[in-house]
ROBAGU-540258 format. One record per residue (C-alpha): residue in one letter; x, z, y. Coordinates in steps of 0.5 Angstrom, whole numbers, plus 2048, in hexadecimal, padded with zeros to 3 digits. Example, Ala and Ser with C-alpha at 12.3 -4.5 7.8 and 13.67 -1.06 7.14 Angstrom:
A8198107F7/S81B80E7FE/
//
This chain:
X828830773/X82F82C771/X832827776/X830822772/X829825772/X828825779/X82581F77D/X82A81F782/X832820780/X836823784/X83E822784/X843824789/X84A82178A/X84F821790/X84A822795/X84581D792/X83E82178E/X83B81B78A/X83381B78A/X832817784/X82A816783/X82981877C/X821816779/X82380F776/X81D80F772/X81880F778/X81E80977B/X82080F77F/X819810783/X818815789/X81481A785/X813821788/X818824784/X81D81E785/X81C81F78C/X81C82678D/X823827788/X82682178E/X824826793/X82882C790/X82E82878E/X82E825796/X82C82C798/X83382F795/X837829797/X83682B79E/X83783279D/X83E83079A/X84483079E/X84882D799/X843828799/X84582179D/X84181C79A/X83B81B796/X839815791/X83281378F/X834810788/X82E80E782/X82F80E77A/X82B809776/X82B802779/X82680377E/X828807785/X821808786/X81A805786/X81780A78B/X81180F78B/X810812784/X80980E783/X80681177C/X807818780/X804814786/X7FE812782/X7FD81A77E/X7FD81D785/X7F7818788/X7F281E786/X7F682378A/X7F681D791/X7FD81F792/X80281B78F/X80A81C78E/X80C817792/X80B81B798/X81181E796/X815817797/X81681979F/X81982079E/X81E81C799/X81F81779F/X82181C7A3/X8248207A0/X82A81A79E/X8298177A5/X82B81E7A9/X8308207A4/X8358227A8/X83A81F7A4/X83C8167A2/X83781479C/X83880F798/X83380B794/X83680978E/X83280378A/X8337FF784/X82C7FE783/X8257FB785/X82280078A/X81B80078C/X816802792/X81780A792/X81F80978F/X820804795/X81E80A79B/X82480E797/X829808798/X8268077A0/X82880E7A2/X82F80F79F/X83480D7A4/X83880979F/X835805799/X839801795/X8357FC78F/X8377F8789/X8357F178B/X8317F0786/X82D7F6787/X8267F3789/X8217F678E/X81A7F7791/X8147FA796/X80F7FA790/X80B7FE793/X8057F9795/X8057F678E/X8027FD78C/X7FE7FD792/X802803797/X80680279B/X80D80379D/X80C8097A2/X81080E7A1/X81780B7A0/X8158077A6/X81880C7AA/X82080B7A7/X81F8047A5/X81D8007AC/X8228037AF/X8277FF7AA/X8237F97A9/X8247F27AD/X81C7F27B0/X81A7EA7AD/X81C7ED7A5/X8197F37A7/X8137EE7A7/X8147EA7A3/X8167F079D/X8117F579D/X80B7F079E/X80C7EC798/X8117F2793/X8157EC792/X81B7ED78E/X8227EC791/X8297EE78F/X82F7F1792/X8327ED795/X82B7EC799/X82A7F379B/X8317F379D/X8307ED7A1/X8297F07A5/X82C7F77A5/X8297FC79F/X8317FC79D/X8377FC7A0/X83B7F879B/X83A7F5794/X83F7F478E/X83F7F1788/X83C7F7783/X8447F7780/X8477F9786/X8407FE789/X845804787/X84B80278A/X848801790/X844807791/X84A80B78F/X84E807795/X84880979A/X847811798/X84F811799/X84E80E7A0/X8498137A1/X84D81979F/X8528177A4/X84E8197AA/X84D8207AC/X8478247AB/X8438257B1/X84681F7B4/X84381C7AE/X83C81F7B0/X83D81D7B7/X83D8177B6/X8388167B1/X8348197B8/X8378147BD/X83380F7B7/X82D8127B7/X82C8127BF/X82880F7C2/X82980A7C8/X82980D7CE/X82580B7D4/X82A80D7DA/X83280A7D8/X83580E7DD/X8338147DA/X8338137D3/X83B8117D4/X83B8187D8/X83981B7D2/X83D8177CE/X8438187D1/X8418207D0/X8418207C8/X84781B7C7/X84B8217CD/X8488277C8/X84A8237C2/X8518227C4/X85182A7C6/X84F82C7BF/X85382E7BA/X8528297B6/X8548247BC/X85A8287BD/X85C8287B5/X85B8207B6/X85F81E7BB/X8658227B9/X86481F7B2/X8648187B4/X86B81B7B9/X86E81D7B3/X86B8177AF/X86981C7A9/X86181D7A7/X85E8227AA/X85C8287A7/X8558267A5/X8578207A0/X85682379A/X85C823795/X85982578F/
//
């Protein structure tokens, strides 16, 4: 298989592996072997050192419209169905280890809008068009719930998955599926700005903090800042601490910012 043939891209620059979403004759529809090539180029990502930043990106108009309904429907006879494999994907994106960064210039649909949910960072065009269509076909969004409720404002959660109405970027980064959106002629720059702001942070201090964002609210305060107060002294002691206090001294970067 080429580059060009395969259902996921992958490129890798300064620090920074693009996972471009390649099936645009299926609007990029989450088919297993979509997910599965996703969940490789994810897995490999992880495994690079060199590897500070990943990006979620697309070819073709669309993003992504969510699960693969004519594999959906050929499996009906089996009783199971590739959407099951929509929560390892999930997982996989929302537990990286590493920033990811959700590129969209175009519509993104049921499934599609789970992958937006569980990067860390995702940057639309403002025209790209969203919805939760999952009632319309008679399902429901379960799956994608677990990394979409955590973003969304309650009443627009509601409000979008009951009625699979429509809405646009500058909604959905109003209600919280997106953190910001752009004029489709400035997406790149954008997402450019945020990836070498990314790149500037240290790596295990990158994924700590990715871990203070998935805590969960403590119930005892006082021992809760105890056991804070713990990390940020660990963190301060590390060698990357070390190396980041002396850089900022010395106002040069630190040895982790990439330099080519």
């Amino acid at each position: 298989m080429t580059s060009s043939d395969a259902l996921v891209r992958v490129t890798t620059a300064r620090g920074v592996t693009t996972l471009t979403l390649n099936s645009p004759h299926n609007r990029n529809a989450l088919s297993t072997p979509l997910m599965t090539e996703l969940l490789a180029g994810l897995s490999a990502a992880v495994a690079d050192d060199a590897v500070r930043v990943v990006v979620l990106d697309h070819t073709g108009p669309v993003f992504c419209s969510g699960a693969d309904l004519k594999e959906t429907a050929a499996a009906y006879a089996s009783g199971s169905v590739p959407a099951g494999m929509l929560g390892d994907v999930l997982a996989a994106v929302w537990e990286c280890p590493k920033p990811v960064v959700a590129r969209v210039a175009g519509p993104a649909r049921a499934g599609g809008l789970g992958l937006i949910a569980a990067a860390d960072l995702a940057v639309c065009a403002q025209e790209a068009t969203f919805a939760f269509t999952e009632v319309r076909i008679g399902v429901v969004p379960a799956v994608i719930s677990a990394t979409v409720l955590p973003r969304l404002a309650p009443r627009a959660a509601a409000e979008l998955y009951l009625t699979g109405d429509t809405f646009d970027g500058r909604r959905a980064a109003e209600i919280g599926l997106v953190t910001t959106a752009v004029p489709a002629d400035g997406l790149d720059a954008a997402v450019q700005r945020v990836c070498a702001s990314l790149v500037r942070g240290a790596p295990q201090a990158l994924a700590g903090a990715k871990a203070l964002l998935r805590r969960p609210p403590a119930a005892d305060l006082a021992a809760e800042i105890t056991e804070l107060a713990a990390v940020s002294t660990g963190y301060f002691l590390s060698e990357e601490g070390r190396e980041g206090v002396l850089a900022f001294r010395e106002k040069r970067d630190a040895s982790w910012v990439p330099t080519a």
